[in-house]
N, C-alpha and C positions, 0 to 999 in steps of 0.2 A: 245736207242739212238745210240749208235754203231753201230748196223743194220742200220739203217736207215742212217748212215754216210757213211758206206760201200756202199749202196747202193744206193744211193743218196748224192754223196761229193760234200762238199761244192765248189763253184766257186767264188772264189776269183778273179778275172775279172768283176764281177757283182756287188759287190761293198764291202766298207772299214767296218767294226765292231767297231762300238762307245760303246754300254752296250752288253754284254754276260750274261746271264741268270741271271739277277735280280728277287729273288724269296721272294714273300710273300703269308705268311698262311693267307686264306680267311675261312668265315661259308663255305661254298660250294666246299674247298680246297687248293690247291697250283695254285698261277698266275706265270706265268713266263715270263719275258720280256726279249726279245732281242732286238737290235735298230742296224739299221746298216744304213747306208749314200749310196742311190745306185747311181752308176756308169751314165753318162749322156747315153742316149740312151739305155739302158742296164732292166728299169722297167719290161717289159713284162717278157724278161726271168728269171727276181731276181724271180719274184710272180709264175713262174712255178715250177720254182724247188723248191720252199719253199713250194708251195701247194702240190706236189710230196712229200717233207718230211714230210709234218705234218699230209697228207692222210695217211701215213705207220703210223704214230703213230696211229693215229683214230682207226686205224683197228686193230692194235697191244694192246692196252691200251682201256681197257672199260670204259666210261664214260670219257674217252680224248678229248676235243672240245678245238678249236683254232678259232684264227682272227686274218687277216691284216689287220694292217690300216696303209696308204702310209698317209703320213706328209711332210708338206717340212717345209725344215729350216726356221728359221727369215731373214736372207737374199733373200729369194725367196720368200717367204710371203709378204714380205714388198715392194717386187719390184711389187708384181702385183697392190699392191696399187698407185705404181709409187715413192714411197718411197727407196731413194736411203740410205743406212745403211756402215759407215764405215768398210772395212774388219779388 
């Protein structure tokens, strides 16, 4: 993980950290989740440099497999329903 921080550091311009590495033991091994809130405008480059770090793991780490999945909050959820939600 170091490595891959080193060379690949994080940008924090791209967006804020909600969970840091919540980990649970699965039959198949450790899941690990991270959750971060991106930045408006900002989506392409979060999912480049994160697919840039999780590629160095892959290759680093045998049998290491990863996924994004882009989520939007309940506030933007609910607005594409035209659903307006208290902040």
């Amino acid at each position: 993980i170091i490595r891959s921080l080193k060379k690949f550091p994080e940008d924090r311009s791209l967006s804020k950290r909600l969970l840091n590495n919540a980990v649970v033991a699965t039959k198949e091994g450790y899941k690990i989740v991270i959750a971060d809130e991106i930045k408006e405008g900002k989506l392409k480059e979060y999912i480049a440099l994160s697919n840039k770090q999780l590629i160095f793991f892959a290759e680093s780490i045998e049998g290491y497999k990863y996924q994004i999945e882009v989520m939007s909050s309940l506030v933007e959820a609910m607005a594409v329903l035209g659903v307006e939600l208290p902040e």
